[in-house]
C-alpha positions as CSV (number, residue, x, y, z in Angstrom):
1,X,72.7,86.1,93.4
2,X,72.0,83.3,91.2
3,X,69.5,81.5,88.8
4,X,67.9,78.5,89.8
5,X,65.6,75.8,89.3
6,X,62.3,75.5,92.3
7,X,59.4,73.6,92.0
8,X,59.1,72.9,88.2
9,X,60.4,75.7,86.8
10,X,64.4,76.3,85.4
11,X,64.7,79.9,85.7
12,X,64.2,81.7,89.0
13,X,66.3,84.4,90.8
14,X,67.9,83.6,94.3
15,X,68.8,86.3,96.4
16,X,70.3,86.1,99.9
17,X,73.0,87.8,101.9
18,X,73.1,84.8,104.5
19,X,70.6,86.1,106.7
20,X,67.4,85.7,104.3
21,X,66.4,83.9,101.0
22,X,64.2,85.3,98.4
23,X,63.2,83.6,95.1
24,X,61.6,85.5,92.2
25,X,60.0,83.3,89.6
26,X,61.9,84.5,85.5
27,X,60.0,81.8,83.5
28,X,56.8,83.7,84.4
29,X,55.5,86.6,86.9
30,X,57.6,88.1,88.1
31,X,56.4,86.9,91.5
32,X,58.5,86.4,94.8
33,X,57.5,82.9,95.5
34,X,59.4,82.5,98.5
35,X,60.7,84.4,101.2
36,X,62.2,82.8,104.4
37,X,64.9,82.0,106.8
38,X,68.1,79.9,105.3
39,X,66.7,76.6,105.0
40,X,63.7,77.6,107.0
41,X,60.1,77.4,105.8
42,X,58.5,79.6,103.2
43,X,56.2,81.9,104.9
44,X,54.5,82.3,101.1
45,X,51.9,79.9,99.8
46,X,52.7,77.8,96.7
47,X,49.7,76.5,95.1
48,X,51.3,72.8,94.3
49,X,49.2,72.1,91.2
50,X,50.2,75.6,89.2
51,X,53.8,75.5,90.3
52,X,56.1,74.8,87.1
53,X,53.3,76.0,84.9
54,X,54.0,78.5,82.0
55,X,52.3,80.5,79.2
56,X,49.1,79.5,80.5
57,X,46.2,81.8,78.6
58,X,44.3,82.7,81.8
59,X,45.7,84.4,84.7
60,X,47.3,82.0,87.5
61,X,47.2,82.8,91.5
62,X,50.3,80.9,92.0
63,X,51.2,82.1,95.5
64,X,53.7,84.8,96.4
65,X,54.0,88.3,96.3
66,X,52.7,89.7,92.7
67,X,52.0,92.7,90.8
68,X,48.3,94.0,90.3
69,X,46.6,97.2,89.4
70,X,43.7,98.7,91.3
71,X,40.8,99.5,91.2
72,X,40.2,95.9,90.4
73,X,38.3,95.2,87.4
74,X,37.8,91.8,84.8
75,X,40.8,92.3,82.6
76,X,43.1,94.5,82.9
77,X,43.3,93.5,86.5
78,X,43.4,89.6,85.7
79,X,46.1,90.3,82.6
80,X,47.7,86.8,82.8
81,X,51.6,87.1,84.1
82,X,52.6,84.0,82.7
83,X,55.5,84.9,80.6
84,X,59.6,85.3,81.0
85,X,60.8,87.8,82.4
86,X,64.0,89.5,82.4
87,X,66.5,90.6,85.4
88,X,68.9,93.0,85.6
89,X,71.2,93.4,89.0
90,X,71.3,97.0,90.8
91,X,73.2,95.7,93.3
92,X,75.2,92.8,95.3
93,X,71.6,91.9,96.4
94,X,69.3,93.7,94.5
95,X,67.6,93.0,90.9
96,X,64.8,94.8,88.4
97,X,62.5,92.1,87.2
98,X,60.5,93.3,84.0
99,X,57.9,91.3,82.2
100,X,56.9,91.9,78.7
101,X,54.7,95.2,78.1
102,X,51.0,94.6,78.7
103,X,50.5,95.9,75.2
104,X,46.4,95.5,75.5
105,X,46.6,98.0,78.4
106,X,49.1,100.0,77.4
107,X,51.2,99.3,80.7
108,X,55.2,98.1,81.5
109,X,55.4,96.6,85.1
110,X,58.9,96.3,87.0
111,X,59.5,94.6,90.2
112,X,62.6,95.7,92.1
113,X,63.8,93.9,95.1
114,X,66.8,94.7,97.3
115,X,68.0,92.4,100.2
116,X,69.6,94.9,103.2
117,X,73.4,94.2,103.3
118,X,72.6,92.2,106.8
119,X,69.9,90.7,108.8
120,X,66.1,90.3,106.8
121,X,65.2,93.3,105.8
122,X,64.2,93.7,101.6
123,X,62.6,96.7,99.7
124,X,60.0,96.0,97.4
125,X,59.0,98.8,95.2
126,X,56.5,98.3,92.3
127,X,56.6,100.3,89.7
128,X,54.2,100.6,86.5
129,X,54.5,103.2,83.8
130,X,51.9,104.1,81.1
131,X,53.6,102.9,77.3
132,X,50.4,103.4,75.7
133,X,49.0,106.8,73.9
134,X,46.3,107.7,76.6
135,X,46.1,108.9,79.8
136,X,44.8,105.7,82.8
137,X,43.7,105.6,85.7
138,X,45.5,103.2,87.9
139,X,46.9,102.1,91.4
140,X,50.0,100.0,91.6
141,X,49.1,97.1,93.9
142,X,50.7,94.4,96.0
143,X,49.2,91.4,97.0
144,X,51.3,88.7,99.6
145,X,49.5,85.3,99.5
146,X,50.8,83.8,103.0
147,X,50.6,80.5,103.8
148,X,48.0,78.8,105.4
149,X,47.5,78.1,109.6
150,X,48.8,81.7,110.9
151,X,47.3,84.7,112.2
152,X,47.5,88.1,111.2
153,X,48.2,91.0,113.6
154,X,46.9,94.6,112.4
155,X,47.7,97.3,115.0
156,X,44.6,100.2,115.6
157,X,44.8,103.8,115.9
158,X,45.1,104.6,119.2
159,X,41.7,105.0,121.2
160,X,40.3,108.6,123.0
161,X,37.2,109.2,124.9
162,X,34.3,110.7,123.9
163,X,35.0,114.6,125.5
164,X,30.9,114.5,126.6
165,X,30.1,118.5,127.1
166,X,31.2,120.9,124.0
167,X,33.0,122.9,126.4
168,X,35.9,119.8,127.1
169,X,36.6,119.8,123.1
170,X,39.5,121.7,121.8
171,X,38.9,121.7,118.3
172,X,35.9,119.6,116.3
173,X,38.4,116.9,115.5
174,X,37.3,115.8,119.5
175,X,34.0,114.7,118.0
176,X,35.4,113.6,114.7
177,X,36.3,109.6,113.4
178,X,39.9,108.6,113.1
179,X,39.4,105.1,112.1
180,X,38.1,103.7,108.5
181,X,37.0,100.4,108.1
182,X,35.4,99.0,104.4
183,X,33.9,95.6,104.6
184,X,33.6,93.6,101.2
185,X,29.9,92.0,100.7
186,X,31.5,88.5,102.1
187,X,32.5,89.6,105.2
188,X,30.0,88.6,108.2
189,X,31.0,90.0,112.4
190,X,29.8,86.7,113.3
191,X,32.5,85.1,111.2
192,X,35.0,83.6,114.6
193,X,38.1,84.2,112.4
194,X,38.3,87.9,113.4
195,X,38.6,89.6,116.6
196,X,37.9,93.2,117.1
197,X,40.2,94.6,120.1
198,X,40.8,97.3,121.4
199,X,44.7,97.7,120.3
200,X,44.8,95.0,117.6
201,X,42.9,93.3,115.1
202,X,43.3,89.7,114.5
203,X,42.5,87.4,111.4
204,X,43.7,84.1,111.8
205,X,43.8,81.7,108.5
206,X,41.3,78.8,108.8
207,X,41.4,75.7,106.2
208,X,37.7,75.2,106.4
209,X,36.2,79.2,106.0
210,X,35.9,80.8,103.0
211,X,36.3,84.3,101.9
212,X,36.7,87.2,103.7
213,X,38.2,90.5,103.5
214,X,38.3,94.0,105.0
215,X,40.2,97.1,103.8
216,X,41.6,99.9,105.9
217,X,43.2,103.4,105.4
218,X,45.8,102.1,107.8
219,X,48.4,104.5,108.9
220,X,50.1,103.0,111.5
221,X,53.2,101.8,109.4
222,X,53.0,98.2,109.7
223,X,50.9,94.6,109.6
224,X,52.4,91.3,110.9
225,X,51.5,87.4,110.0
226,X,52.8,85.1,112.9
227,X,52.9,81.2,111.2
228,X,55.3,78.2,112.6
229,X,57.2,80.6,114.5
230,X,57.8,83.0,112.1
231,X,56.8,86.0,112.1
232,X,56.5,88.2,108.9
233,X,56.3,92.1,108.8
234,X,55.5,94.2,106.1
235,X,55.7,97.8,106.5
236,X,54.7,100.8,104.8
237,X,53.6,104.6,104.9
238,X,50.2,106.4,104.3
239,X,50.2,109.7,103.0
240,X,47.5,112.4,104.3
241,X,45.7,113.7,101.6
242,X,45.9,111.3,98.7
243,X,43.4,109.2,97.2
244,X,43.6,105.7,97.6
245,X,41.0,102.7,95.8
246,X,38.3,100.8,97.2
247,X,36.6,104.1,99.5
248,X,40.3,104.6,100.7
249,X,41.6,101.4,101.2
250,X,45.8,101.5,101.9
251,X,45.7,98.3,103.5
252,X,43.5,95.2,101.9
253,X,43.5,91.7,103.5
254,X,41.5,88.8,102.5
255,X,42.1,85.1,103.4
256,X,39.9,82.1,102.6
257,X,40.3,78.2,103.0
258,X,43.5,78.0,101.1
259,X,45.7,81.4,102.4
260,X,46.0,84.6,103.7
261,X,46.5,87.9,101.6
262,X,48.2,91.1,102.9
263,X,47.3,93.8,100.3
264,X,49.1,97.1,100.3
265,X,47.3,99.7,97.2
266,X,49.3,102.4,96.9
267,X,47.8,105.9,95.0
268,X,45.0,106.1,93.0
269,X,45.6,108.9,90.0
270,X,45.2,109.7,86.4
271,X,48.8,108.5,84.6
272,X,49.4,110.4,81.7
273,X,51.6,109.1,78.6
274,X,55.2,108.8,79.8
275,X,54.8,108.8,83.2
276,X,55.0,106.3,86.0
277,X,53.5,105.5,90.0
278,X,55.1,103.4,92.3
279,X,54.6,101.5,95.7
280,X,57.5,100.7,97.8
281,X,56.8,98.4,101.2
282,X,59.6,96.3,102.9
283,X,59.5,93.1,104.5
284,X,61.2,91.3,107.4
285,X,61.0,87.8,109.1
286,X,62.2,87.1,112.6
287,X,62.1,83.3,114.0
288,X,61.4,81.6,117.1
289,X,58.5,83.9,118.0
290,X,56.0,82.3,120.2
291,X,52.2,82.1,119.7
292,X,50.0,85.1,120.6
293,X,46.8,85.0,121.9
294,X,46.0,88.0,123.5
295,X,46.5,91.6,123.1
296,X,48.5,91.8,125.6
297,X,51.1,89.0,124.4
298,X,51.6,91.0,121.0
299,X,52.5,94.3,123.4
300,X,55.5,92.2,125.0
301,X,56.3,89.4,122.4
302,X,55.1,91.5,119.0
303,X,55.8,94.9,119.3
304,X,59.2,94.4,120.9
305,X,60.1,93.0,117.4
306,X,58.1,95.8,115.3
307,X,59.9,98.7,117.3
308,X,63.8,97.6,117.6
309,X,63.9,98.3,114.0
């Protein structure tokens, strides 16, 4: 674990345990800015012109993997990340990342991130607690800004027929919906970027489309973005009964000309004085993964991957 300089700025936090590399930005954020393969390519967008940057008054996108607050509104939301931050190590490959106190809000963010002891594996968990004198209501929330030219893979629930006569159902959950799907005011079916299977959903990134974006309840553990032979995994858990942002949305991914997000939102409740929420998701990267097309070629090239850990 070490400090060191990328892309403009002096102070950012290296961890790898020879199998992966992630970078945290310290001189602002804290974001991971990079995550990838030793020497391999960043499966994170950078945007090149806010690289370096720092103390900006406005709120920066940067790239990487950042820490938001749902339901999203105009400020609190948009509070701009763009001072030091301090580390602390848990760990031969773990760190706490804290920012200075959103004092406006009455918030403290931490970022923790911890490298497995071997192969890609890394534990994100975000964690905000509530400095200020009133209860909030809030959602920790993690956006991933991927780089551009890949496709994302989003597994489905798994599909049923329709039992026809009420004497073949078991229970009313036979008629009843398993699937939620929330559609932003952007998002058009005729837009060619998505395709609706019947195992999979697929959104690949496309330089010259604008936005789009879908959320999901999602409870099938994982989400995949397949770029340059790369394949990135986050994974993550839904839990029946709570109450999650955006009409229920655990899963949020958007992707215009410039990148792809993978948003995970983690609980939506009241945080009294004192008290704190987290979100914990983990990532993993595995290389030389051929393109998909099909269904069928994420079933024996994809999942394969997804289920051996």
């Amino acid at each position: 674990m070490q400090v060191v300089e990328y892309r403009g700025w002096t102070n950012n936090l290296l961890l790898t345990n020879g199998d992966v590399e992630l970078i945290a930005t310290l001189d602002v954020g804290p974001r991971v800015i990079a995550f990838r393969l030793p020497g391999g390519f960043n499966v994170m967008k950078n945007y090149d012109a806010m690289m370096g940057g720092t103390g900006e008054p406005e709120w920066q996108i940067r790239g990487g993997h950042r820490f938001w607050l749902a339901p999203e509104d105009l400020t609190r939301t948009y509070f701009p990340d763009n001072r030091p931050v301090k580390w602390e190590q848990l760990g031969l490959h773990a760190a706490k990342l804290v920012p200075p106190p959103e004092t406006d809000y009455g918030v403290q963010k931490e970022m923790h991130v911890a490298l497995a002891e071997k192969g890609t594996r890394v534990t994100v968990t975000l964690r905000v607690t509530n400095i200020g004198n009133a209860a909030t209501d809030l959602a920790p929330w993690g956006p991933t800004v991927m780089a551009p030219g890949g496709m994302e893979i989003i597994p489905l629930p798994s599909k049923r027929p329709h039992p026809g006569h009420v004497s073949n159902a078991k229970t009313p959950a036979c008629y009843a919906p398993n699937q939620e799907l929330i559609l932003w005011p952007y998002f058009d079916f005729a837009d060619t970027r998505w395709t609706f299977g019947n195992r999979y959903l697929f959104l690949r990134q496309n330089v010259n489309k604008g936005p789009t974006k879908i959320g999901l309840a999602h409870r099938m553990g994982w989400v995949a973005y397949l770029n340059s032979g790369v394949l990135f995994v986050k994974r993550f858990d839904y839990r029946d009964g709570a109450v999650y942002p955006d009409r229920g949305t655990r899963y949020q991914t958007f992707s215009n000309e410039d990148m792809l997000e993978m948003e995970t939102v983690g609980e939506l409740g009241t945080l009294q004085p004192g008290s704190s929420a987290e979100l914990v998701e983990t990532w993993e990267l595995h290389s030389n993964v051929p393109e998909v097309r099909t269904e069928a070629d994420v079933d024996r090239v994809i999942r394969p991957l997804i289920e051996k850990l």
